[in-house]
N, C-alpha and C positions, 0 to 999 in steps of 0.2 A: 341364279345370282347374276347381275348385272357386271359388266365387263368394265374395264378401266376405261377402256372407250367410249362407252356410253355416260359413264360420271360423269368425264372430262364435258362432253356436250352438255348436258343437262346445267355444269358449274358455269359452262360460256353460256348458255339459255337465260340461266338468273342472271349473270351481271351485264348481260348484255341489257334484258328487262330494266334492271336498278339504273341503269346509264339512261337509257329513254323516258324512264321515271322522271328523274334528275333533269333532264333538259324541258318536258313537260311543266315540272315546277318551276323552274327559271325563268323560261318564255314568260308561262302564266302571268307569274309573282311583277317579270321585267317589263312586260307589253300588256297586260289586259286587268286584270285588278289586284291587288293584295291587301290584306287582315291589317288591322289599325287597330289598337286599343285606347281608352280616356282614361287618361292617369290624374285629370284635376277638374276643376268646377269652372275653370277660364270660360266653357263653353254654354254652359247653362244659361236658359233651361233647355237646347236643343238635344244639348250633353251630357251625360254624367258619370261620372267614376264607375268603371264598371263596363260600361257600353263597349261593343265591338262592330267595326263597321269593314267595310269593303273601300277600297279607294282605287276609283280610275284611273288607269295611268294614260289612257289615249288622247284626253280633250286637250292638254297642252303639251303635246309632243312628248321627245325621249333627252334623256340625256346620262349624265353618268348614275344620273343619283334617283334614275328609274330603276336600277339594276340592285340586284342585293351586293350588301355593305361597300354600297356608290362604287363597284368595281367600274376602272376609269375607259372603259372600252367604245362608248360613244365620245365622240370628240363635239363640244360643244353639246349643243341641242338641236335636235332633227324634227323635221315635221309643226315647228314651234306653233301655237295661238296662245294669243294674250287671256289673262283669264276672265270673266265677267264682275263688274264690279256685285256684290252679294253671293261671290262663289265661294262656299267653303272648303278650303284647301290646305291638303299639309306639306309642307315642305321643309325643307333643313335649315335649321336656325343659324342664323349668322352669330357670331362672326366666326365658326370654327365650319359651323356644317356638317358637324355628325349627326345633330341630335335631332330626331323628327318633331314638328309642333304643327298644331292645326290650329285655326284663325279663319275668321272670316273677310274678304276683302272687301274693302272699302273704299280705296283708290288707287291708281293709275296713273305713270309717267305724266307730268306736266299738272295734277292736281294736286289745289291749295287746302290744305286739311284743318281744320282747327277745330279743339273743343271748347267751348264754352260753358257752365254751370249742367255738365253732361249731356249737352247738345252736338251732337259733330257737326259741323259746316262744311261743306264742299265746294270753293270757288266761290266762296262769299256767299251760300245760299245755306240756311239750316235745315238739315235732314226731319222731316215731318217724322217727329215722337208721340204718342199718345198714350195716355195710361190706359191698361188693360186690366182683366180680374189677374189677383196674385196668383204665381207660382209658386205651389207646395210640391211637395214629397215626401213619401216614408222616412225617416229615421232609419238610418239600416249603417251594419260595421261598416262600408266605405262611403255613407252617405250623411253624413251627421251635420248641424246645423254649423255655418260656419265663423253666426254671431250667434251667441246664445240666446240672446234676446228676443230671436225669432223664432225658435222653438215653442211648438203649440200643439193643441189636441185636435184630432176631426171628431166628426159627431159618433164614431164606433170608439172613440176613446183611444186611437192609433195616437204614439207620437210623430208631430211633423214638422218640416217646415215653411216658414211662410213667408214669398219675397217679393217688396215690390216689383209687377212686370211692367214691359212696353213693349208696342209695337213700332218697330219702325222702320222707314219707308226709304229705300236711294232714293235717288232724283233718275234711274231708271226704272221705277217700275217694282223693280223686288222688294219684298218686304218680309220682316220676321221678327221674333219677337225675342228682348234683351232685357238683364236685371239690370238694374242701374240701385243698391241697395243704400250707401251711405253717400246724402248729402254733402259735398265740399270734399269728398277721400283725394286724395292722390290719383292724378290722372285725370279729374274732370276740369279742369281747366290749365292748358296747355298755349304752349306758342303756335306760330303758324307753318306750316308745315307744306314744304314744296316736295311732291317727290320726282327723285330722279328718274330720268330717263332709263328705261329700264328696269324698275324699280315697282314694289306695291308697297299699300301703306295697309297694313293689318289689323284687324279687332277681334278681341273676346269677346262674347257674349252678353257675357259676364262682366262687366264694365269695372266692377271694383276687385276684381279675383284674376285679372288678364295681364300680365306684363307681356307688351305686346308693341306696335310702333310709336307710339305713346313716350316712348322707352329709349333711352339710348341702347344698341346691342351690347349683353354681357354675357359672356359664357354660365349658360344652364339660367338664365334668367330671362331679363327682355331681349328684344329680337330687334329694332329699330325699323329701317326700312329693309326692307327684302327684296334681293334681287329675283326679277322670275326665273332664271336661269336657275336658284334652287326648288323651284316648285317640282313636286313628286307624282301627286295627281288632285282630286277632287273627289270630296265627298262624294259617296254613291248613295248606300243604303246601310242601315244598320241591321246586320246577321246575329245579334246577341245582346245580350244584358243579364248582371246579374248581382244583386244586393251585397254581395261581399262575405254571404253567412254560407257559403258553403262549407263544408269539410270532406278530403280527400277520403276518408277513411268511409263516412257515411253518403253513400250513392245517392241514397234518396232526397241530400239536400242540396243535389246538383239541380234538381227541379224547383222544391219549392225557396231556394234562392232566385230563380230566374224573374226577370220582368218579362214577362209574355208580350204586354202590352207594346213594347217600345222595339221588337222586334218587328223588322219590315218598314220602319220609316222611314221616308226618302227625305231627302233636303230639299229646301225652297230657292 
């Protein structure tokens, strides 16, 4: 039989373990990447309901709201860089700053933003758009068509859907590809839009699914302009996908729910 002595060690062995555990995960989660999930279509087609990704937290420094539930223990932001305009990035939506949202950026302190019949402008120049083949997708429980009207068959007889795409281009260089689905919706034509010092001007994807800087900030809705000071980190990679048709109960629909395909994609 084992002595009271030797418990006693063995009990400080594991929590000493659990405590190392513990700081391992923190570090991790506060300085090098942590898990993201897509709770809506704002992002599509890069994104969708479902998808699970990794997000850097190194490329624009630290701050409180690098750390789990924004504990306040960095003061300001350390190690700062501005982010690239076509980085996508999540960070705490104003004007409360609890809630995490991801957007792609667009602009930068001291630029002039405007949309036009769903064109963005940057400083008086219009962002090169170009119509692409359309964006489909399965039909799946967290993925269903968001006009109905778009709902359609592929040639196996699958239901899908099917949305006007584009591509398109900053005036640096990046380039990626955006639904833009109803002509004249809300949002495609706006005023002019200076953003503040300090500040980013952010976009959906998704052009008519995005409450985003477009927006005045509303708590759990649009997000206006954003200070970088809340950015958290930047898309990395996507670690998961999965249709929505799993069930806890039945194992084997943890596979055939998954998107194989959309696992491992990096961002542009």
């Amino acid at each position: 039989m084992k002595d009271k002595t030797a418990e006693r060690s063995e009990t400080a062995d594991f929590m000493i373990f659990l405590v190392k555990l513990a700081l391992f995960v923190i570090i991790l989660r506060s300085f090098i990447v942590s898990p993201f999930n897509i709770p809506s279509e704002s992002m599509q087609p890069r994104l969708m309901v479902g998808d699970y990704l990794l997000v850097a937290k190194w490329p624009y420094g630290y701050s409180k709201y690098s750390m789990p539930f924004s504990v306040p223990v960095i003061p300001g932001r350390i190690l700062a860089n501005k982010p690239t305009p076509g980085d996508v990035v999540v960070f705490k939506a104003p004007p409360s700053g609890n809630d995490d949202y991801i957007k792609r950026v667009i602009g930068l302190s001291g630029d002039i933003i405007q949309v036009t019949g769903g064109v963005v402008s940057i400083n008086g120049s219009a962002v090169e758009r170009k119509k692409i083949e359309d964006y489909t997708h399965l039909v799946s429980p967290n993925s269903p068509c968001y006009a109905e009207y778009f709902e359609t068959t592929n040639g196996d007889g699958e239901r899908i859907c099917r949305y006007p795409q584009f591509q398109e281009t900053l005036p640096n260089g990046r380039s990626y590809k955006i639904l833009d689905v109803n002509e004249g919706s809300v949002g495609d034509d706006t005023e002019s839009f200076v953003v503040p010092d300090g500040h980013m001007f952010l976009m959906g994807d998704n052009r008519d699914r995005s409450a985003d800087s477009r927006f005045p900030a509303v708590e759990g809705q649009a997000i206006g302009m954003v200070p970088q000071e809340n950015l958290v980190g930047r898309a990395l990679v996507s670690v998961f996908s999965t249709d929505g048709s799993a069930e806890w109960i039945k194992p084997w629909t943890w596979f055939s729910a998954a998107r194989w395909e959309r696992i491992g994609e990096g961002f542009e």
